[in-house]
FILUMNU-357893 format. One record per residue (C-alpha): x, y, z. Coordinates in steps of 0.001 Angstrom, whole numbers, plus 500000, padded with zeros to 6 digits. Each point is the difference from the previous one (the first is absolute). Example, Ala and Ser with C-alpha at 12.3 -4.5 7.8 and 13.67 -1.06 7.14 Angstrom:
2
lumdo c1 512300&c2 495500&c3 507800
lumdo c1 501370&c2 503440&c3 499340
***
This chain:
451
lumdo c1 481656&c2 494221&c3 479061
lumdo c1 499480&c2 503160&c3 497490
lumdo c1 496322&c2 500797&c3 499463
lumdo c1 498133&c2 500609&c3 496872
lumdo c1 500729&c2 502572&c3 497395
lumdo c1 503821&c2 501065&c3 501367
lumdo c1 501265&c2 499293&c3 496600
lumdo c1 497033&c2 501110&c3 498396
lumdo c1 499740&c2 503639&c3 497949
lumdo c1 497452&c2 500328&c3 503039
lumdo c1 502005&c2 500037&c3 502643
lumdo c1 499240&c2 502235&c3 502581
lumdo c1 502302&c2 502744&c3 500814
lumdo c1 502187&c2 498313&c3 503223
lumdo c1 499670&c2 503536&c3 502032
lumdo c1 495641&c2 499826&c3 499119
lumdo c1 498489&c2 500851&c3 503067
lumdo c1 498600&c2 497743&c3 502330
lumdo c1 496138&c2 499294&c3 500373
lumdo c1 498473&c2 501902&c3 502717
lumdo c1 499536&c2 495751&c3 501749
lumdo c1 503801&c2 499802&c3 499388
lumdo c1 501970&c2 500190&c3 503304
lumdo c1 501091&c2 503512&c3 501126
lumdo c1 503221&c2 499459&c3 499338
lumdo c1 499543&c2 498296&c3 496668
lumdo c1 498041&c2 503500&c3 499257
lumdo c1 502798&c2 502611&c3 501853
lumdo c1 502825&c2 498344&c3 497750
lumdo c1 501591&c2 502742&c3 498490
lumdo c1 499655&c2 500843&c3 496730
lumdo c1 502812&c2 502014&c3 498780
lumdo c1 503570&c2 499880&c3 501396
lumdo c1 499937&c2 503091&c3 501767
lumdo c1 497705&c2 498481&c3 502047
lumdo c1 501712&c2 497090&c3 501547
lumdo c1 500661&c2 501152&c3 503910
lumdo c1 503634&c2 498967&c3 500421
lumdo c1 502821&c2 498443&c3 498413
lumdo c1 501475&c2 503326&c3 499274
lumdo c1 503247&c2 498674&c3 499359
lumdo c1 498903&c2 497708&c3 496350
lumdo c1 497103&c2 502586&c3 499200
lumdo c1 501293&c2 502998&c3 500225
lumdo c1 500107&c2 502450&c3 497225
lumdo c1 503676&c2 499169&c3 498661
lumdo c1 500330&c2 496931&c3 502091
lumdo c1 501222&c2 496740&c3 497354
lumdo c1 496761&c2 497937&c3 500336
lumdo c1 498010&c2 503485&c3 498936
lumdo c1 502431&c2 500922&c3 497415
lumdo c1 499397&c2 496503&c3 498627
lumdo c1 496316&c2 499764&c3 500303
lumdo c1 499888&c2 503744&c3 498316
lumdo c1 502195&c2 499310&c3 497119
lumdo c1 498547&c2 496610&c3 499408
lumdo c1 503055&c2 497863&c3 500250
lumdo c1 499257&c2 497416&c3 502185
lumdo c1 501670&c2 496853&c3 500868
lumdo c1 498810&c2 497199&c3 502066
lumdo c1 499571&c2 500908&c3 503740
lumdo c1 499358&c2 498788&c3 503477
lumdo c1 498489&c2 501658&c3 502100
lumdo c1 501237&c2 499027&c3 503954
lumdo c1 498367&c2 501486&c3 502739
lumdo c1 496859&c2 498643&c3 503033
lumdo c1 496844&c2 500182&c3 498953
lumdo c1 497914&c2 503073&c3 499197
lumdo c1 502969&c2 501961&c3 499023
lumdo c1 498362&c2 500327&c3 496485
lumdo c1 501898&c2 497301&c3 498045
lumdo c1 496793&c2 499003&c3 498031
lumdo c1 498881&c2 503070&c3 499487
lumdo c1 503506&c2 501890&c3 498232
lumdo c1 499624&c2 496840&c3 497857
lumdo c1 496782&c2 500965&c3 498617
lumdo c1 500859&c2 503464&c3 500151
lumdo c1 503134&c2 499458&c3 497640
lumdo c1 497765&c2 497760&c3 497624
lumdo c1 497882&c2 503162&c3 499962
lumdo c1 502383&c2 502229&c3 499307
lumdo c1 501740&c2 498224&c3 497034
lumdo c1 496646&c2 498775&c3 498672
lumdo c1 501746&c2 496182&c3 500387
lumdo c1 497652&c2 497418&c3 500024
lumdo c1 499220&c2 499268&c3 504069
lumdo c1 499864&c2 496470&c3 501091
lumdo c1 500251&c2 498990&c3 503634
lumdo c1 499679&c2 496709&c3 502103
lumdo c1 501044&c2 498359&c3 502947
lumdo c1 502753&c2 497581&c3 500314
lumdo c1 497513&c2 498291&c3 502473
lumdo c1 497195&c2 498944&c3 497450
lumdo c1 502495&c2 499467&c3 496773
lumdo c1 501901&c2 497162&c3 498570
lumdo c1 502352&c2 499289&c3 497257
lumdo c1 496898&c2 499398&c3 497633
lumdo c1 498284&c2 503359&c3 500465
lumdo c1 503417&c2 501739&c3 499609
lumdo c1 500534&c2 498323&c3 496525
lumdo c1 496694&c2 501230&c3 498913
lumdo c1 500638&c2 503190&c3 500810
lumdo c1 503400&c2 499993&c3 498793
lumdo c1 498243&c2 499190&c3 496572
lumdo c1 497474&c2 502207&c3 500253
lumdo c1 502870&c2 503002&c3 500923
lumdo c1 501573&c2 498773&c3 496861
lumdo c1 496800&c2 500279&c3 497784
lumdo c1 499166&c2 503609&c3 501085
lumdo c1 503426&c2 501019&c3 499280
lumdo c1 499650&c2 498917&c3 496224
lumdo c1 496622&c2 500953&c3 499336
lumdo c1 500793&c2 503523&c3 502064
lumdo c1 503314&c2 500700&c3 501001
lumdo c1 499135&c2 501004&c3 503254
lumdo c1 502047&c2 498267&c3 503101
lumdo c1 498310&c2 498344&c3 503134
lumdo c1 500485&c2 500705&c3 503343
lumdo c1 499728&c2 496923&c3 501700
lumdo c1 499554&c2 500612&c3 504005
lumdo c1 500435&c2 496857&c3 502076
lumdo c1 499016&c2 500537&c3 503555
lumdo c1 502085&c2 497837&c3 502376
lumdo c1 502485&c2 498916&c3 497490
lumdo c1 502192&c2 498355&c3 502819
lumdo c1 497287&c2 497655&c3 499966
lumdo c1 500640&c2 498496&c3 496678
lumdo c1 502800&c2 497588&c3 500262
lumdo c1 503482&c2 499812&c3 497423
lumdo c1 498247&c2 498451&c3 497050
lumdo c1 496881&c2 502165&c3 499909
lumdo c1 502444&c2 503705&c3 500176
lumdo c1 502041&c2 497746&c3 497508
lumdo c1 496944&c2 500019&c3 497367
lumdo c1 500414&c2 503931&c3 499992
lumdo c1 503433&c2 500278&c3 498697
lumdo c1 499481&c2 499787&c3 496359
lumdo c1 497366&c2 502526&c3 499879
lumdo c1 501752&c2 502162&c3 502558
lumdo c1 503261&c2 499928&c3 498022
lumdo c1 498198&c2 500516&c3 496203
lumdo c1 497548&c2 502699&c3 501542
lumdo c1 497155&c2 498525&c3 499589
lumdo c1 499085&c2 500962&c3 503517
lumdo c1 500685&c2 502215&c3 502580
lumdo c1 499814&c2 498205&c3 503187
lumdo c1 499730&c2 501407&c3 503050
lumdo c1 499502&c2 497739&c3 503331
lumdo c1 499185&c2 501273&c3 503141
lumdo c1 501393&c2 498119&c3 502785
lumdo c1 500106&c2 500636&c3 504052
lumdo c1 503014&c2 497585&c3 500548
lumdo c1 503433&c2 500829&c3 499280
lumdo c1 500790&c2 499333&c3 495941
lumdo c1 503400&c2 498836&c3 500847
lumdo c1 498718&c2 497000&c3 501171
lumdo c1 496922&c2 499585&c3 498035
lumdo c1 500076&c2 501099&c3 496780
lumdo c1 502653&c2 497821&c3 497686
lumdo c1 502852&c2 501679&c3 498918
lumdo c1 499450&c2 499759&c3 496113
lumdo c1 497095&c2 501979&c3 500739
lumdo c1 501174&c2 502290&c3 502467
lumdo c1 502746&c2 501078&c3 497868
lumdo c1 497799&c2 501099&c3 497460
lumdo c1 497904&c2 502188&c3 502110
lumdo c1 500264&c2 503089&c3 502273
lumdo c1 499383&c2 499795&c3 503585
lumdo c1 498337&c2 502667&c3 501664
lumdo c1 499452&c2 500178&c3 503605
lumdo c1 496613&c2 501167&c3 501440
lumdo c1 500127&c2 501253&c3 503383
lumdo c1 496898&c2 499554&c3 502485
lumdo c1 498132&c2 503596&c3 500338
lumdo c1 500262&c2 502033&c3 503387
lumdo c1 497233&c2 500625&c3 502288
lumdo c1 499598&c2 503491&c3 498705
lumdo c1 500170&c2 498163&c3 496347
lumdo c1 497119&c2 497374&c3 500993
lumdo c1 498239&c2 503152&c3 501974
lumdo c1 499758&c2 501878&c3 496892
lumdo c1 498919&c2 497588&c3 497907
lumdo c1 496887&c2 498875&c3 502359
lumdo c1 499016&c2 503815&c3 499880
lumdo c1 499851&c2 500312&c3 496198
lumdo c1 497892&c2 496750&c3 500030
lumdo c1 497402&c2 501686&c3 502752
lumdo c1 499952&c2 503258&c3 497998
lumdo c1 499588&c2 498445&c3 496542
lumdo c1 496299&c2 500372&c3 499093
lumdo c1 500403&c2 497986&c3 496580
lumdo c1 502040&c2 497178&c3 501005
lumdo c1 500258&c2 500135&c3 503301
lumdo c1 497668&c2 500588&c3 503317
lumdo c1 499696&c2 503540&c3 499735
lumdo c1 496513&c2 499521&c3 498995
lumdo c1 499365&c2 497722&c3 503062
lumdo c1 499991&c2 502141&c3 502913
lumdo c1 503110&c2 498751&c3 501180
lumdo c1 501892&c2 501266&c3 502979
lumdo c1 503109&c2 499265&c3 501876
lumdo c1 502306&c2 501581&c3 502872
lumdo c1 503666&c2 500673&c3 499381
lumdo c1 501090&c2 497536&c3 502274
lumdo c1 497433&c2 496947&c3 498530
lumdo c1 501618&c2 500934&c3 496555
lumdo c1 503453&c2 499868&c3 501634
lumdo c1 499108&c2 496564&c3 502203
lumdo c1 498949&c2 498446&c3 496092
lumdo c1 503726&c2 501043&c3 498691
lumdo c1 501922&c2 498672&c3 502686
lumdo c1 497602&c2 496766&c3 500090
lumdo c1 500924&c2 499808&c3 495889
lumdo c1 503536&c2 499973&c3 500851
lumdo c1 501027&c2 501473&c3 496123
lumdo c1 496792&c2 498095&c3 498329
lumdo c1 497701&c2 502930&c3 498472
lumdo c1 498149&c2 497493&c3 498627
lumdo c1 499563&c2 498000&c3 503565
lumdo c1 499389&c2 504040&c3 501593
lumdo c1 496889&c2 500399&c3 497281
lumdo c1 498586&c2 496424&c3 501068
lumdo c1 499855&c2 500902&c3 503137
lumdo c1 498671&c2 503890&c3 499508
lumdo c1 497033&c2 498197&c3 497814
lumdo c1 499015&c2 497435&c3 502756
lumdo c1 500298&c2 502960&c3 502318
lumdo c1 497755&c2 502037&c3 498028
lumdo c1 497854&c2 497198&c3 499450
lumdo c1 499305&c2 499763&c3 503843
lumdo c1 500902&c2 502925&c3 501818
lumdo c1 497104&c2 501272&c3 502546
lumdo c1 497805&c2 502870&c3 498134
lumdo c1 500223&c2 503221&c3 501835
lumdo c1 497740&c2 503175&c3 498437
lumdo c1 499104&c2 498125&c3 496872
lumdo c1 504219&c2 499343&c3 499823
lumdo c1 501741&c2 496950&c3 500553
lumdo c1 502938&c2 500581&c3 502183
lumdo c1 503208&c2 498231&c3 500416
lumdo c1 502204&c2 500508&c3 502948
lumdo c1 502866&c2 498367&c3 501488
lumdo c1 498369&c2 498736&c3 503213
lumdo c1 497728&c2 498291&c3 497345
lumdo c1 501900&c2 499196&c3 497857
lumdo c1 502021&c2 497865&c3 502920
lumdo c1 496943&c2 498077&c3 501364
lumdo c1 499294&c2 499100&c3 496702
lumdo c1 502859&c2 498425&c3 498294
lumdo c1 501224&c2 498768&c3 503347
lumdo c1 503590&c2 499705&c3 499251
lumdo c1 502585&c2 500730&c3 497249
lumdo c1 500935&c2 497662&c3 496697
lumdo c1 503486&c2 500209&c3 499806
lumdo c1 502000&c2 499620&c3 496427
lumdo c1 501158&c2 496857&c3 500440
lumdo c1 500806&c2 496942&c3 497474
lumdo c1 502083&c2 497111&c3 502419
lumdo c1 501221&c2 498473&c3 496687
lumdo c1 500978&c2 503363&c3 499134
lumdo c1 502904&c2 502647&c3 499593
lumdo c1 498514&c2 502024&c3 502780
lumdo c1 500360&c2 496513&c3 502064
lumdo c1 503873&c2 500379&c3 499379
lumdo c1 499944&c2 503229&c3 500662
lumdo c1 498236&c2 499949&c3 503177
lumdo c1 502180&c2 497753&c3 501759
lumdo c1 503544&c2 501422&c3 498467
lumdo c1 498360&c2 503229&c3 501272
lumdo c1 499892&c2 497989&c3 503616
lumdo c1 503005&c2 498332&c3 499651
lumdo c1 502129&c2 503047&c3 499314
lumdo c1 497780&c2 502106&c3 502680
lumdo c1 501216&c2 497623&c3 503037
lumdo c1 503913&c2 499712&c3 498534
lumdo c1 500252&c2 503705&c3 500211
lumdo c1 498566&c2 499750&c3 503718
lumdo c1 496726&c2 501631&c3 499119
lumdo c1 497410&c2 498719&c3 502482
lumdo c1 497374&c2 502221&c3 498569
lumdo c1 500495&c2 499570&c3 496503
lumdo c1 500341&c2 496313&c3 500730
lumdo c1 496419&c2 499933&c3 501698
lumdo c1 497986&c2 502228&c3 497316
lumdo c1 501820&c2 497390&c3 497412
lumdo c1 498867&c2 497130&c3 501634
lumdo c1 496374&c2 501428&c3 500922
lumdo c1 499626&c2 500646&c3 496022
lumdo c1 500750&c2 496819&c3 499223
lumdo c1 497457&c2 498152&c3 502670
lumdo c1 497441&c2 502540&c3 499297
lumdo c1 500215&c2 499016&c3 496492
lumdo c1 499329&c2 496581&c3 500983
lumdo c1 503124&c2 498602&c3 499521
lumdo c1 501111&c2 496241&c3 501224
lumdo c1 501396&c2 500958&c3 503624
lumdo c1 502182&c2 496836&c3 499786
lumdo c1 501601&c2 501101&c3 497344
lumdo c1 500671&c2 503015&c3 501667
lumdo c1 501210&c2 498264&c3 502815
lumdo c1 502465&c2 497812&c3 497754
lumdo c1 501153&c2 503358&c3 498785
lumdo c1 500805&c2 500888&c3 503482
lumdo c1 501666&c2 497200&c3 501368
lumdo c1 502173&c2 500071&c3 496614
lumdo c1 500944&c2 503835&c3 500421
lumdo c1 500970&c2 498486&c3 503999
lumdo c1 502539&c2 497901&c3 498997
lumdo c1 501252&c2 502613&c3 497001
lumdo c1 500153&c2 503187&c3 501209
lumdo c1 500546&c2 499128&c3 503619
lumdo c1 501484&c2 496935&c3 500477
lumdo c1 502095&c2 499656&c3 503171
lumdo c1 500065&c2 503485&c3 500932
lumdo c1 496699&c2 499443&c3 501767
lumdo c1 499116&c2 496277&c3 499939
lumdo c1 497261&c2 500422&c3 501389
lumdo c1 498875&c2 501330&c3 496960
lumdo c1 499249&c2 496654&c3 498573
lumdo c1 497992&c2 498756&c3 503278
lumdo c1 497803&c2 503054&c3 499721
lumdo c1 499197&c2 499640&c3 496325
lumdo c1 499480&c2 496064&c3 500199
lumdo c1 497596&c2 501210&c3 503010
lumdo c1 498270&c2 502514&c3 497882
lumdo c1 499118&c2 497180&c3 497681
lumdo c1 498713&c2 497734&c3 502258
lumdo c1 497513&c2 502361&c3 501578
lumdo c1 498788&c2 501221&c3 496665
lumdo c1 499073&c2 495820&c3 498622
lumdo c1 499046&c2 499759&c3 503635
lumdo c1 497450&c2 502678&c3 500422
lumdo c1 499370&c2 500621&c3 496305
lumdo c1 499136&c2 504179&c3 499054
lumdo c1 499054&c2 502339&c3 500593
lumdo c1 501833&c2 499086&c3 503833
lumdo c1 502845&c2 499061&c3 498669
lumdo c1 500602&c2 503016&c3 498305
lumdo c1 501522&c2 501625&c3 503648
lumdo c1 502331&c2 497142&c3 499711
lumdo c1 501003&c2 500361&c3 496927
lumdo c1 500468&c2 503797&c3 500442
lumdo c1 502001&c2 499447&c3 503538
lumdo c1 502819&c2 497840&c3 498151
lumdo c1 499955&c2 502433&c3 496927
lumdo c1 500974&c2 502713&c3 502576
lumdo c1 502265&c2 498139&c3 502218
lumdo c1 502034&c2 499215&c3 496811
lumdo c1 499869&c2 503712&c3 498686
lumdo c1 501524&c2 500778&c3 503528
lumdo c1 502703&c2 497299&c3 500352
lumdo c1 503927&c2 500329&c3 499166
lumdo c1 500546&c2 499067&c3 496449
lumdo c1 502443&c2 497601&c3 498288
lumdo c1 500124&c2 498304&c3 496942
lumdo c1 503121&c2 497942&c3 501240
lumdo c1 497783&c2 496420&c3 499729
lumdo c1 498888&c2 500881&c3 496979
lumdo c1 502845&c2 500983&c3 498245
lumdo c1 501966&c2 496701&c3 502043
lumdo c1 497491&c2 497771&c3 498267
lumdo c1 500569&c2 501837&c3 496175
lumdo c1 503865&c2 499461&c3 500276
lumdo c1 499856&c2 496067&c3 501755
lumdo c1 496976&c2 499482&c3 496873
lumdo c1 502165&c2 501733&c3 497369
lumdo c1 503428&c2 497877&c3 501214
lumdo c1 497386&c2 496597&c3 500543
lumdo c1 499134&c2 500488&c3 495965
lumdo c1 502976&c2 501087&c3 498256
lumdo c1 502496&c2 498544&c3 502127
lumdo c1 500905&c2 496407&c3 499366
lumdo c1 498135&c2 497677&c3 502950
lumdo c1 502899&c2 499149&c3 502410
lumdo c1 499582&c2 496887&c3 502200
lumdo c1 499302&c2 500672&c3 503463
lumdo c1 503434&c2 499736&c3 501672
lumdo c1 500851&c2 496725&c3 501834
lumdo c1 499884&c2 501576&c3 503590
lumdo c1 496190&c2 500955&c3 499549
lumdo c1 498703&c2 497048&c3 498654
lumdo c1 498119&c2 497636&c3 502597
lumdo c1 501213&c2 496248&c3 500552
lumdo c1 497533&c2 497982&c3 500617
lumdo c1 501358&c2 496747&c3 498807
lumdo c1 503893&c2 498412&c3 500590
lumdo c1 500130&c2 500220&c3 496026
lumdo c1 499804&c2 503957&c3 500177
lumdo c1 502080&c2 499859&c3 502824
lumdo c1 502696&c2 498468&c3 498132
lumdo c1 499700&c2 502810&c3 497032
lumdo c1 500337&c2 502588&c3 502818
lumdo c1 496814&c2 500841&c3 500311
lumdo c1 500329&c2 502392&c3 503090
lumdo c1 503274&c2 499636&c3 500183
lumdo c1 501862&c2 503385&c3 501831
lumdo c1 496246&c2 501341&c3 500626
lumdo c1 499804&c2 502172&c3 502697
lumdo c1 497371&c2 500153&c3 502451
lumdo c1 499235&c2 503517&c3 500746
lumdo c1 499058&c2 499493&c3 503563
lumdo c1 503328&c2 498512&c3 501419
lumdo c1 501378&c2 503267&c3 498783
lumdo c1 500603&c2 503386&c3 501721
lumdo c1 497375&c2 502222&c3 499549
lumdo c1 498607&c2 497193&c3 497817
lumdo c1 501248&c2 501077&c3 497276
lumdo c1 502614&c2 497511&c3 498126
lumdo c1 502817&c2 500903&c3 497981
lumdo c1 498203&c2 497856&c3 496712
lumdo c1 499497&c2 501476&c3 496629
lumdo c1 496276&c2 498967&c3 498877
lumdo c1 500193&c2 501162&c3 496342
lumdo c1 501022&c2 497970&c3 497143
lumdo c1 504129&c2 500222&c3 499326
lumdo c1 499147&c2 502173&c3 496859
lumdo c1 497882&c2 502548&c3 501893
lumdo c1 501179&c2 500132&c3 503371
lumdo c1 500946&c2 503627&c3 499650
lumdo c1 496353&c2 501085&c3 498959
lumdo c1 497811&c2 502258&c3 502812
lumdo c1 496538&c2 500172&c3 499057
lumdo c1 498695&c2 501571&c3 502867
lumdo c1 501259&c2 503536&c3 500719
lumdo c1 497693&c2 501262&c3 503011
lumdo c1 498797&c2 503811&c3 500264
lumdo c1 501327&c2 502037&c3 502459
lumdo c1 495723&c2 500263&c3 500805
lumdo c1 498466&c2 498764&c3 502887
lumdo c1 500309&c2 496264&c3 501215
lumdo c1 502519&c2 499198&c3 496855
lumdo c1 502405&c2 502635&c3 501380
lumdo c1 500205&c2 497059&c3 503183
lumdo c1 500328&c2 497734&c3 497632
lumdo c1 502770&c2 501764&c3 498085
lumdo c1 502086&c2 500277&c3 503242
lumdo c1 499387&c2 496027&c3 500657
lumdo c1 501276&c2 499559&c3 496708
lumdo c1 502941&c2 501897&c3 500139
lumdo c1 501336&c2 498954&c3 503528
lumdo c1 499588&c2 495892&c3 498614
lumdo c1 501793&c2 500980&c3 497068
lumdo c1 502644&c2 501582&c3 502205
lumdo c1 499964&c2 496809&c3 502184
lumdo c1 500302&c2 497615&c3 497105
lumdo c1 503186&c2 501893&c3 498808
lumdo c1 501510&c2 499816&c3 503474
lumdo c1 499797&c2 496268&c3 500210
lumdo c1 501345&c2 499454&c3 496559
lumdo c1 503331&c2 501967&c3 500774
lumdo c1 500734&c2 498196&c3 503295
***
């Protein structure tokens, strides 16, 4: 929902300065562009976003990026710096009724004035097709300049009538020294920061806060106020220091969303990690993920899936392991299951690898659904009553275990695919047995047919 007096000739300036009661970082947002910490690459002098911003020929944008990368705040900066009218919301607390009214009241000021609106929608992958769909009119007469802010990936979220019609620009999550820099300005800043407090902190507590932010400056500036708020006094000072700074927060919040892009990320990150034999990569992978909070079942499913796809039969006991893994975890529940979880991840990083059941099952699906459905051929087919037997049911079937080697001279395939081989083992651990056991029945089976 908009507050009062956004579309009013009132409206107050969207980079005003906070209220000293605001939040620190409310207060530390910058003010100009030059100082936004980071994104270098869209805000650079001579970079397209800067150019555009500069010249005042904007289009519709999206900014991409985790939070407290400064999405909302180069929105309000660009509404500042082409005098647009500034409107923002979030896609949480608005529905198709509040975005008509605006819509009309976007429409009104640009009569009466001629002056666009910036509308800023926090969270826009939050509004589902028809809501972005109520935007397109205004977007494509220029009514508005929209810009949404969004932490997922817009490929998947934002519709593609929309997403045409905008620019997508990436935000990247700041460094440590990024995050570090911007917690010193805020405990320097007498005005709007807590320079006037009395406000100290050691190089490593301000470096524990940026690595705890993970990328969020706005998450690093919570914490530095609570910090501040609390730290022991020492000579009329208070102090912040890591060892402090540890006892209180007790352990780290990790950037995490399980419904997420980083989700997907986190466990292609894993999955990749262990088929390139990575044990370590594989662990820190998994660790993030668990740390995070994650469902450890569906980590294990993930595991017992990569078993069977990267490893198959060149370890089978592969499989066993991750199936194990599993178990222990819904047995003992986290955080013990975690060891378990982490012992299969590494035993599959370490195993032989061989994609030879996977790729067996792709070809026998692909022939199974393009492939007309061939009876099962007579010899196969059980008997159980004299009528089958009379259709030949059976008939010629040959029972594998009266054979040398028990192997019979019998084609199982259907007439029309009895050439096809699904199943090419690795020359990789246990399939490179299996290869040989292969080969030498093959050889057998072509001995017996030429006698």
């Amino acid at each position: 929902m908009t507050g009062p007096g956004l579309f009013d000739d009132d409206a107050p300036s969207p980079t005003a300065t906070a209220g000293p009661d605001a939040p620190l970082a409310e207060r530390m947002r910058p003010r100009t562009l030059d100082e936004v910490v980071g994104q270098h690459a869209v805000l650079a002098p001579g970079a397209p976003l800067r150019q555009a911003i500069e010249g005042d020929v904007l289009q519709s944008l999206i900014f991409w990026g985790p939070p407290g990368t400064g999405k909302t705040t180069i929105a309000r900066l660009i509404a500042e710096r082409t005098e647009a009218r500034f409107v923002a919301f979030s896609a949480v607390l608005t529905g198709i009724k509040e975005i008509k009214e605006l819509m009309a009241r976007a429409v009104a000021t640009r009569r009466q004035s001629g002056q666009r609106t910036i509308l800023f929608i926090d969270e826009i992958h939050r509004f589902n097709k028809a809501q972005q769909d109520a935007f397109l009119p205004y977007v494509e007469a220029g009514t508005i300049v929209l810009i949404g802010a969004t932490t997922e990936n817009p490929s998947f979220e934002v519709n593609a009538a929309l997403l045409s019609r905008s620019k997508v620009f990436v935000l990247e999550p700041l460094t440590v020294e990024q995050v570090i820099a911007i917690l010193r300005r805020a405990l320097t800043d007498e005005t709007r920061g807590l320079g006037a407090e009395l406000v100290d902190a050691d190089d490593d507590a301000l470096s524990a806060i940026a690595v705890i932010a993970s990328g969020d400056a706005r998450a690093a500036l919570n914490l530095l106020e609570l910090a501040a708020g609390s730290a022991p006094v020492e000579q009329n000072r208070r102090h912040i220091t890591r060892a402090w700074l540890e006892g209180a927060l007790q352990r780290r919040i990790l950037r995490y969303d399980k419904n997420g892009e980083e989700h997907y990320n986190l466990i292609s990150a894993l999955h990749k990690s262990m088929r390139n034999s990575d044990p370590d990569a594989a662990v820190y992978w998994l660790a993030r993920m668990l740390e995070a909070g994650e469902d450890p079942l569906y980590v294990a499913r993930r595991l017992v899936r990569f078993a069977s796809e990267d490893i198959g039969n060149a370890d089978p006991q592969a499989l066993t392991i991750a199936v194990a893994a599993q178990q222990a975890a819904h047995f003992i529940g986290m955080p013990e299951g975690n060891t378990a979880l982490a012992q299969a991840a590494i035993y599959l990083a370490t195993a032989p690898k061989s994609n030879a059941v996977y790729v067996a099952y792709g070809r026998a699906a692909d022939d199974a659904e393009r492939q007309v459905a061939e009876p099962v051929p007579l010899h196969l087919r059980n008997a159980p009553t004299k009528l089958m037997k009379q259709l030949d049911y059976g008939k010629d079937y040959q029972y594998s275990h009266d054979q040398p080697d028990a192997v019979a001279d019998m084609d199982c395939l259907p007439e029309a695919l009895k050439a096809r081989t699904y199943y090419e083992p690795k020359e990789r651990g246990f399939e490179k047995e299996i290869k040989r056991r292969l080969e030498g029945w093959k050889e057998l089976k072509r001995r017996r047919r030429e006698e």
